[in-house]
C-alpha positions as CSV (number, residue, x, y, z in Angstrom):
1,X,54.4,-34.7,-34.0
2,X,51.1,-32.3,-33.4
3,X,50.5,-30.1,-36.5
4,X,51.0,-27.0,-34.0
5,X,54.1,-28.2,-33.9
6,X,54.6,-29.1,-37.9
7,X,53.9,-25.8,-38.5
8,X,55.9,-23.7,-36.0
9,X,59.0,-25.7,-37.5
10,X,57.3,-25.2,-41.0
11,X,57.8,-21.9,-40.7
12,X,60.7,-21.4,-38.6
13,X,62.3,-23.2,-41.7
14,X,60.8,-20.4,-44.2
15,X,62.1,-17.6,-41.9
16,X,65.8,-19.3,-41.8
17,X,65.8,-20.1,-45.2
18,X,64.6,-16.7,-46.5
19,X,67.3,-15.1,-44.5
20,X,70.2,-17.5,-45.7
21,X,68.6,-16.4,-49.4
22,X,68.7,-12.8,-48.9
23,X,71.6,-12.3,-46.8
24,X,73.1,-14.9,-49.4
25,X,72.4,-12.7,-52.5
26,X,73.2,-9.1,-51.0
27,X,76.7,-10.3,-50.2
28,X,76.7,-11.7,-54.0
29,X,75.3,-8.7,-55.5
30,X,73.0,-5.4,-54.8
31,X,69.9,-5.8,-55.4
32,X,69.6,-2.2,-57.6
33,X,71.9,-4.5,-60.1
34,X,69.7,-5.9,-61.6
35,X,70.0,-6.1,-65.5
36,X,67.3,-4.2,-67.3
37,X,67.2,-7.4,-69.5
38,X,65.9,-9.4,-66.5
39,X,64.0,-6.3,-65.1
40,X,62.3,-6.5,-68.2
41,X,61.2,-9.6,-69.3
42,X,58.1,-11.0,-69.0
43,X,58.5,-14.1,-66.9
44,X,60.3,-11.8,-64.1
45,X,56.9,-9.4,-64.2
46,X,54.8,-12.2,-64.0
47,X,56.6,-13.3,-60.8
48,X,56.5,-10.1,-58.9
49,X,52.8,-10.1,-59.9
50,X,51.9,-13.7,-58.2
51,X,54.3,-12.8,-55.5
52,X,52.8,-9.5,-53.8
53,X,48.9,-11.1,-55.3
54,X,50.0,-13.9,-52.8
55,X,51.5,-11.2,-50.4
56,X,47.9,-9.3,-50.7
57,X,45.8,-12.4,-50.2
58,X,47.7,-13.1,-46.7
59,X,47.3,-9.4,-46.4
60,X,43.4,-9.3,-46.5
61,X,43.3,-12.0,-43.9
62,X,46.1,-10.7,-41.6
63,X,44.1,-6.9,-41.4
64,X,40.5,-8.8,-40.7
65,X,43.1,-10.6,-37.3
66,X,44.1,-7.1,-36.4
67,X,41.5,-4.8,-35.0
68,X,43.5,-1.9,-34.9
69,X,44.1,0.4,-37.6
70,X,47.2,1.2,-36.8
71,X,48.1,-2.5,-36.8
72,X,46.9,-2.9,-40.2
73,X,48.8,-0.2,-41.9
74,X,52.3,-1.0,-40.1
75,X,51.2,-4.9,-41.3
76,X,50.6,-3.8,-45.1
77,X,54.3,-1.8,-45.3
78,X,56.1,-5.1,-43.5
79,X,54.3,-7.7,-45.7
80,X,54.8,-5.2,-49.1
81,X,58.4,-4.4,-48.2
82,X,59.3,-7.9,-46.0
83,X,57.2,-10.3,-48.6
84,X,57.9,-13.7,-47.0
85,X,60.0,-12.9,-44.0
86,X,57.2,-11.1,-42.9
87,X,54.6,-13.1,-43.4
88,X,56.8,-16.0,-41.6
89,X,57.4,-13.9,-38.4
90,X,53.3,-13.0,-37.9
91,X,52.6,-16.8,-38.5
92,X,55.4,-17.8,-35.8
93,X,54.0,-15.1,-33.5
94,X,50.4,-16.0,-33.8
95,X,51.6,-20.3,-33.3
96,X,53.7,-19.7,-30.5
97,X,50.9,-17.5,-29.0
98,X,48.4,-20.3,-28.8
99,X,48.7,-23.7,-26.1
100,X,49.8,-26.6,-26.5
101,X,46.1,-27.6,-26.1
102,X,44.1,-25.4,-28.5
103,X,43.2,-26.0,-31.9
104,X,44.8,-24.9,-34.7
105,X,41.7,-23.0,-36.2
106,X,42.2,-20.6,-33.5
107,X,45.5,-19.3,-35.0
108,X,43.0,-18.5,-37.8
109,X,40.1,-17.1,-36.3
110,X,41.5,-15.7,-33.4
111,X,41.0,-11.6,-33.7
112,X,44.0,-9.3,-32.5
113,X,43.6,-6.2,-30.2
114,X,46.6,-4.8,-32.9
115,X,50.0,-5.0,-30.5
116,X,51.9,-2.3,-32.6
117,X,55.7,-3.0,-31.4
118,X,56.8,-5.9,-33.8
119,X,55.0,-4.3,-36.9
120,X,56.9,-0.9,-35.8
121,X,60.0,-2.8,-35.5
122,X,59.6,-4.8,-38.7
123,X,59.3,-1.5,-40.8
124,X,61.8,0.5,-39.3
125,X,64.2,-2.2,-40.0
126,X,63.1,-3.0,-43.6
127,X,63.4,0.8,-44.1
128,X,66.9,0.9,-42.8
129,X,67.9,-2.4,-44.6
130,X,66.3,-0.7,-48.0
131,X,68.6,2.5,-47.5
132,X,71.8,0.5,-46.8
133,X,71.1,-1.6,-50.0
């Protein structure tokens, strides 16, 4: 198996499984319910911290790809609100945008003209799914 290919199912997996996870847990319980207890403690900060730092450090590279302003903004809301299912769908996007042939170092240095429709999409729909929850 190519490593283009290790990696699209990489993170076709991530996407899947965040999606089980989330779906998964609002069906169990909103995610408002959280006890103040757990909201609270110091383990569960120190999570959310090294999650969006790890959000932000894709961030920084994902806004030097896009060249558009525009794209870079709609990115930062999808990525801050999305986390990981975000973060998933660009790197599917940007694999199965490349052939067969190339390298994988162009899914990495390859700049973006800034398509806006998927960003748009993504933040609408993490906006709705935030009001129904």
């Amino acid at each position: 198996m190519s490593m283009l290919w290790f990696l699209r199912l990489l993170f076709i997996t991530v996407l899947g499984s965040m999606l089980w996870v989330t779906s998964w847990a609002s069906l169990q319980v909103s995610i408002l319910a959280i006890p103040r207890d757990v909201f609270t403690h110091p383990w569960f900060i120190a999570t959310l911290f090294d999650a969006y730092f790890g959000f932000l450090t894709f961030y920084v590279w994902q806004a030097w790809k896009e060249q558009s302003l525009a794209a870079r903004v709609l990115w930062f809301i999808d990525v801050m609100l999305l986390g990981n299912l975000a973060m998933a769908i660009y790197l599917l996007v940007e694999l199965f945008r490349i052939k067969e042939s190339s390298q994988i170092s162009e899914v990495i240095t390859r700049r973006n003209p800034g398509r806006l429709l998927l960003p748009s999409a993504l933040v609408v729909a993490s906006i709705g799914i935030y009001l129904l929850a």
